[in-house]
Rosetta silent file (secondary structure, phi, psi, omega in degrees, C-alpha in Angstrom):
SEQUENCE: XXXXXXXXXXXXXXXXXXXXXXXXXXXXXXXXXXXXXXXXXXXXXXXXXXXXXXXXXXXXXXXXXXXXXXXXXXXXX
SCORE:     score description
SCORE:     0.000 S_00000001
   1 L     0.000  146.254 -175.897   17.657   24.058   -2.156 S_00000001
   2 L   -86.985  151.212  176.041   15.308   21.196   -0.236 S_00000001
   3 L   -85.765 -169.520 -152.042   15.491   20.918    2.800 S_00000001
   4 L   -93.193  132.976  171.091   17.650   18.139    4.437 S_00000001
   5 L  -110.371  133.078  143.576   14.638   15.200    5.666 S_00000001
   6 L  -109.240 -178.146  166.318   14.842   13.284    8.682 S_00000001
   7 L   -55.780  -11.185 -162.891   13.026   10.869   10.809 S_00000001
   8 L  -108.940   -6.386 -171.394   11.589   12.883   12.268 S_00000001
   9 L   -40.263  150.395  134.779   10.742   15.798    9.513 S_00000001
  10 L    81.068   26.610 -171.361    7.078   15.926    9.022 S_00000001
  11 L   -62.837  156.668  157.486    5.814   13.423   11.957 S_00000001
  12 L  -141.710  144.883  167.243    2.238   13.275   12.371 S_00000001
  13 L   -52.831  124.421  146.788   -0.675   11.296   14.023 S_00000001
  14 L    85.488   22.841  171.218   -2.791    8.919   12.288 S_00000001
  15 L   -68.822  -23.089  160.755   -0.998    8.758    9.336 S_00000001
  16 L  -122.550  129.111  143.946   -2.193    5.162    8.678 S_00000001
  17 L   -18.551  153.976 -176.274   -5.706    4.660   10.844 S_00000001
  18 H   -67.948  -56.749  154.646   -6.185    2.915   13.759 S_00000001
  19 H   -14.756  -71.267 -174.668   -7.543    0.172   11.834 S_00000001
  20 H   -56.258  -36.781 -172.667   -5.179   -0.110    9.642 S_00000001
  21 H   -68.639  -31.043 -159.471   -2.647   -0.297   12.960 S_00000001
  22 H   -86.610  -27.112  131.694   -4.805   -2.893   14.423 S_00000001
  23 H   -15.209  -65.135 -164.578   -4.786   -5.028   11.523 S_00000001
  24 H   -78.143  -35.711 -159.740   -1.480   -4.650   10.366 S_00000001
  25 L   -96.866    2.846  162.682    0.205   -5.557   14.080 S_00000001
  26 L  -112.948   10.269  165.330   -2.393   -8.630   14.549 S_00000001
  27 H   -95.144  -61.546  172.301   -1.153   -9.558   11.061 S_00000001
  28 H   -30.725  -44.461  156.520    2.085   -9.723   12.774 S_00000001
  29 H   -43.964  -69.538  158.202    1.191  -11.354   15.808 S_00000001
  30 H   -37.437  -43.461  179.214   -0.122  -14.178   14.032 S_00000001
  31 H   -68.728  -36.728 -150.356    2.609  -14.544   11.701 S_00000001
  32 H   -96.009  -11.908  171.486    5.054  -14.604   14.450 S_00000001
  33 H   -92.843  -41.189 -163.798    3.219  -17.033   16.743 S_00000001
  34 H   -64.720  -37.036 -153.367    2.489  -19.453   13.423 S_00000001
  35 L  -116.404   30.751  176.953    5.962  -19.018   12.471 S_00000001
  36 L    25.244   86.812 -171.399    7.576  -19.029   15.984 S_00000001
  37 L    53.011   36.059  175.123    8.831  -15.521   16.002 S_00000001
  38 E  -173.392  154.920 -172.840    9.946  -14.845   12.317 S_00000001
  39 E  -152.975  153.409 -135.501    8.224  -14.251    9.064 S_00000001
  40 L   -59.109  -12.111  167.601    8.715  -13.784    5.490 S_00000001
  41 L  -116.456   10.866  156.758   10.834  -10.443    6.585 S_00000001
  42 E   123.810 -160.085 -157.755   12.829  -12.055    8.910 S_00000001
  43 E   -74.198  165.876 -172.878   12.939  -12.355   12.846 S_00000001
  44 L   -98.554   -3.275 -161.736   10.263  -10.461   14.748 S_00000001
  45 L   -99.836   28.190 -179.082   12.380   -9.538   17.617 S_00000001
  46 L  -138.244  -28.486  166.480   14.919   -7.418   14.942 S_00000001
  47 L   -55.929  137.695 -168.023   12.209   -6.439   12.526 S_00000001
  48 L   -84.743  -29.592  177.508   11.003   -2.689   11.922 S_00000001
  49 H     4.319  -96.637 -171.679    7.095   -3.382   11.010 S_00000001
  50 H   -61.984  -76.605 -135.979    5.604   -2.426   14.069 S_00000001
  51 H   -62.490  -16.781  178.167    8.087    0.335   15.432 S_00000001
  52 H   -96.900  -22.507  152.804    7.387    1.999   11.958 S_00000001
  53 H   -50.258  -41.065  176.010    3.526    1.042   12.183 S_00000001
  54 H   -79.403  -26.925 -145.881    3.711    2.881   15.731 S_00000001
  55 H   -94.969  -32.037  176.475    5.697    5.823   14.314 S_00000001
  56 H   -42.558  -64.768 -136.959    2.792    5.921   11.115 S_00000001
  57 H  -112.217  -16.856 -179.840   -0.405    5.904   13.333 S_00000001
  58 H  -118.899   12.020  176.222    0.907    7.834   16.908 S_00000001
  59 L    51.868   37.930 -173.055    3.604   10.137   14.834 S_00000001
  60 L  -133.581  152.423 -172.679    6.267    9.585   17.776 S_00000001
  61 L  -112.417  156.279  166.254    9.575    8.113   16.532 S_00000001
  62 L  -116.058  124.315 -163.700   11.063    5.079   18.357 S_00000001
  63 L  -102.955  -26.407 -161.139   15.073    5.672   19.172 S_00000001
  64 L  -117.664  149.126 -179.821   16.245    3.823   21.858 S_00000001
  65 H   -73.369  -44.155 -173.461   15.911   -0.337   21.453 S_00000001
  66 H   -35.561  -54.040 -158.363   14.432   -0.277   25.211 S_00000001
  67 H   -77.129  -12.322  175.767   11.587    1.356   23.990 S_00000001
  68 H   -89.265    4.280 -164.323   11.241   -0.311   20.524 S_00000001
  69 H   -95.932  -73.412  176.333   11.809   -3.698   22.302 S_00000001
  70 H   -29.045  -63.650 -159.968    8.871   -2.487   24.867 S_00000001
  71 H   -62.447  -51.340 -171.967    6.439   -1.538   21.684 S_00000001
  72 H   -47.314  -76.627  173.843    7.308   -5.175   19.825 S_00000001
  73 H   -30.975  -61.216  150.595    6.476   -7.176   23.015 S_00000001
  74 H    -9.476  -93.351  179.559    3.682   -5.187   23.516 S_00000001
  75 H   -42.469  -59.642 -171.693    2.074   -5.739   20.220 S_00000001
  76 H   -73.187    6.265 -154.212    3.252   -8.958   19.848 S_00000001
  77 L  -133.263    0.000    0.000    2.676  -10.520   23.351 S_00000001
């Protein structure tokens, strides 16, 4: 029998490059300043992108909305 996957099963670092992170989250940025906070996948301050972009490239999951609210703002500010 497989085992049972979670979020957190199999985290790792660097699973997408830093590049790729830097890229993808100043594709975000952009979108969300052109399109005054919201983009073709909805609002940025409820959208998963980046908290799943951070959990890709630093392998740490984000649980609590303080801290995925901190990472968005971040990125996005």
């Amino acid at each position: 029998m497989a085992k049972k996957i979670t979020c957190k099963t199999g985290l790792k670092k660097n699973i997408i490059s830093k590049e790729v992170f830097d890229r993808e989250v100043e594709l975000c940025k952009m979108l969300s300043k052109d399109n005054k906070g919201k983009c073709g996948w909805g609002k940025c301050k409820d959208c998963g992108t980046i908290p799943l972009l951070f959990k890709l490239h630093q392998g740490v999951l984000l649980e609590k909305d303080e801290e995925i609210a901190n990472v968005r703002n971040k990125c996005l500010n």
